[in-house]
C-alpha positions as CSV (number, residue, x, y, z in Angstrom):
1,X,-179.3,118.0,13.2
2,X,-175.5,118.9,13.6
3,X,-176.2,120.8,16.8
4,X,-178.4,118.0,18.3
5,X,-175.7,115.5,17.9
6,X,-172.7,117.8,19.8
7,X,-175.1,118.6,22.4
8,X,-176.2,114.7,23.1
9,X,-172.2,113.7,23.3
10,X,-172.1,116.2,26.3
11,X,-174.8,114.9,28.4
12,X,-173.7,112.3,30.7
13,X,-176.0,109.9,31.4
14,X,-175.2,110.1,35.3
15,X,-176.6,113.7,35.4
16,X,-179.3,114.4,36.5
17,X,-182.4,114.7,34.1
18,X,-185.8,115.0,36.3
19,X,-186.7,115.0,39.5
20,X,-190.3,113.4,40.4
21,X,-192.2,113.6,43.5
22,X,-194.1,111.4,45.5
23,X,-197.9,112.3,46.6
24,X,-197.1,111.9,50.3
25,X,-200.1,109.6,50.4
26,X,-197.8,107.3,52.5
27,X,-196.1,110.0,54.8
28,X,-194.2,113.7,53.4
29,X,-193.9,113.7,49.9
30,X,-190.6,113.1,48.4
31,X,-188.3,114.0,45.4
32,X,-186.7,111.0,43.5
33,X,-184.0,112.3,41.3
34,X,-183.8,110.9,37.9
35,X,-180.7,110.5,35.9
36,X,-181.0,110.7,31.6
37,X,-179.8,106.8,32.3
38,X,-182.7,106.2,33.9
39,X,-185.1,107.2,31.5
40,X,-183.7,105.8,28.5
41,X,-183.5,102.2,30.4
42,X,-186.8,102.6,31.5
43,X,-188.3,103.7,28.1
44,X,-186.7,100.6,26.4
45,X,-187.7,98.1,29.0
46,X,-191.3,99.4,29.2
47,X,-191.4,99.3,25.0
48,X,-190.8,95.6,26.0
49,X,-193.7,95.3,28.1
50,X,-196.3,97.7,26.5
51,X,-197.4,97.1,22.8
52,X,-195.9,100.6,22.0
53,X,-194.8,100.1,17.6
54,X,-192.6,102.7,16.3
55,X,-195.3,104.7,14.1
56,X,-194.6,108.2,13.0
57,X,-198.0,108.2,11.8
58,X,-199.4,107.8,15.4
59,X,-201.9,109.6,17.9
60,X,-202.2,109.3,21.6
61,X,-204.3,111.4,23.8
62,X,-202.7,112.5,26.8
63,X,-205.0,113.4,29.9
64,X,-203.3,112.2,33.0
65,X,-201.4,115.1,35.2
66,X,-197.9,115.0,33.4
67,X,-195.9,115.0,36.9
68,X,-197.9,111.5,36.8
69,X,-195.0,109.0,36.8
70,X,-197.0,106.5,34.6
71,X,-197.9,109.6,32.0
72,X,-194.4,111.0,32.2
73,X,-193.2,107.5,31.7
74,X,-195.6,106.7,28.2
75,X,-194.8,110.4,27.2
76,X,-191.5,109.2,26.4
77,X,-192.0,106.4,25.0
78,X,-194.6,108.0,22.9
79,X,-191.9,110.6,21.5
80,X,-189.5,107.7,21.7
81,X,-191.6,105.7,19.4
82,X,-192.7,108.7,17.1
83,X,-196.4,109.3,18.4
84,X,-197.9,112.9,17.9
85,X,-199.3,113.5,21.6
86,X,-202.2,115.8,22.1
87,X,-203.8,117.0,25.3
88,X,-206.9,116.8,26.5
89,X,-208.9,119.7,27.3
90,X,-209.9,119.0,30.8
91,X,-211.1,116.1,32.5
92,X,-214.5,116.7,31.3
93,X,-213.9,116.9,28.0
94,X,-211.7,113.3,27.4
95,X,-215.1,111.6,25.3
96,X,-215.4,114.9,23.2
97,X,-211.3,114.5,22.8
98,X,-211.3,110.9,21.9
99,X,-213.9,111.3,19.4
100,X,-212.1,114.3,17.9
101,X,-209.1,113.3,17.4
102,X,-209.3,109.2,17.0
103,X,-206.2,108.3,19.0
104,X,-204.3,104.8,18.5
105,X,-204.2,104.8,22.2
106,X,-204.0,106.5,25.5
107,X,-202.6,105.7,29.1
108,X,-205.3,105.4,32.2
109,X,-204.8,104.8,35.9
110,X,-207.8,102.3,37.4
111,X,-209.4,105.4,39.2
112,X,-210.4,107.1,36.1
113,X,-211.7,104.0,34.8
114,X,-213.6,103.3,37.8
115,X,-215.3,106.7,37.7
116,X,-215.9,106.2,33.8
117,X,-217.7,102.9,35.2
118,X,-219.7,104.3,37.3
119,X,-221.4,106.9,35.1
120,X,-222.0,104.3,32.5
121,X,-224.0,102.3,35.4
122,X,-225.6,105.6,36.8
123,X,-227.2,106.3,33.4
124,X,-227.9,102.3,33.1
125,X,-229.9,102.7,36.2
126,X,-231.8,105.4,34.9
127,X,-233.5,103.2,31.9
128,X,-236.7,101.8,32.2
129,X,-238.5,98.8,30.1
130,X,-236.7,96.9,27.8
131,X,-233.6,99.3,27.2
132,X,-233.1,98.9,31.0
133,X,-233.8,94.9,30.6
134,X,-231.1,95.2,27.3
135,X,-228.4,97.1,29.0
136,X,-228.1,94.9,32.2
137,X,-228.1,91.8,29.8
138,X,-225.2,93.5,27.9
139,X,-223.5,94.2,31.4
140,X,-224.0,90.6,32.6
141,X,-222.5,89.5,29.1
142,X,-219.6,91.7,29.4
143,X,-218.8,90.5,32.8
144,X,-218.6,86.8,31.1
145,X,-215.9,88.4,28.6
146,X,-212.5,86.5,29.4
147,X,-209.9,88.5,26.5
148,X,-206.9,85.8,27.5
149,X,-209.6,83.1,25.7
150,X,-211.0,82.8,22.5
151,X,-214.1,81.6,22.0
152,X,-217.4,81.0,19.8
153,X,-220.2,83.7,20.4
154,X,-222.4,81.0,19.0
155,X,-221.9,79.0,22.7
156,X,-220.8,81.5,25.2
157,X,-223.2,84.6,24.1
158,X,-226.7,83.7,24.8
C-alpha cells in the first residue's frame, strides 16, 4: 500500500491518462486526450447523477466494447465504487451471463435494447391462441407503465 501511495503523489493530474477515439460516424475519427483530472472529475460527477452506492460486495456485468466511452466511463466508477466487474462472453451470451452471475446492475446503450426488443416481439409474433392474446395484453399494459408515477394496479391494470 506504501508503494501505491509514492507512486499516486507523482502523477500529475495534467498528464495525460487515456486517449479515446471517436467512431468517425460524423466525419474521420478522432483522438480526444484525457488527463487523470479528467477522469476523476468525471467519475465523481457521474456518481452524482447515476445511483452508483459504494458496495464492495457488488456485481456488474460488463458487455459493451470497453473503448465505449459510456462503458469506460461506468468501469471506473464501478472500481471507484468497489464493484467486482465481470465480462460477458460474447454478445450472444449476455441472458446466459446475467442469469449466471446475478449482477446488481449493468450499463446499456438504446441499440442494444432496441435489438433485445425486437426479439422479445419476434417470438411474441410467433404465438398463437390465447398465449399470443396474453402476451400482446401484457405489451399493451407495459406500454401504460409510467415509473415517474405511482399508482394502484387495482385502477390502472385492467
Amino acid at each position: 500500500m506504501q508503494q501505491v501511495e509514492v507512486i499516486k503523489k507523482q502523477i500529475d493530474w495534467e498528464h495525460l491518462a487515456t486517449i479515446i477515439y471517436t467512431s468517425g460516424t460524423t466525419g474521420q475519427p478522432k483522438g480526444v486526450m484525457l488527463t487523470h483530472h479528467n477522469i476523476v472529475s468525471n467519475v465523481f460527477f457521474s456518481k452524482e447523477s447515476f445511483p452508483f452506492e459504494d458496495a464492495p460486495q457488488a456485481r456488474s456485468l460488463s458487455f459493451l466494447p470497453l473503448n465505449h466511452i459510456f462503458e469506460k466511463t461506468c468501469t471506473y466508477i464501478y472500481l471507484f465504487s468497489g464493484y467486482s466487474i465481470y465480462y460477458a462472453e460474447n454478445m450472444e451470451k449476455i441472458a446466459d451471463n446475467l442469469r449466471e452471475i446475478k449482477p446488481d446492475g449493468f450499463t446499456t446503450v438504446p441499440r442494444l435494447l432496441e435489438k433485445v426488443f425486437e426479439k422479445i416481439m419476434s417470438k411474441g409474433n410467433e404465438l398463437t391462441g390465447i398465449k399470443r392474446k396474453l402476451f400482446f395484453w401484457s405489451v399493451s399494459l407495459a406500454g401504460r407503465y409510467d415509473n415517474k408515477k405511482t399508482s394502484d394496479c387495482s385502477t390502472t391494470c385492467s
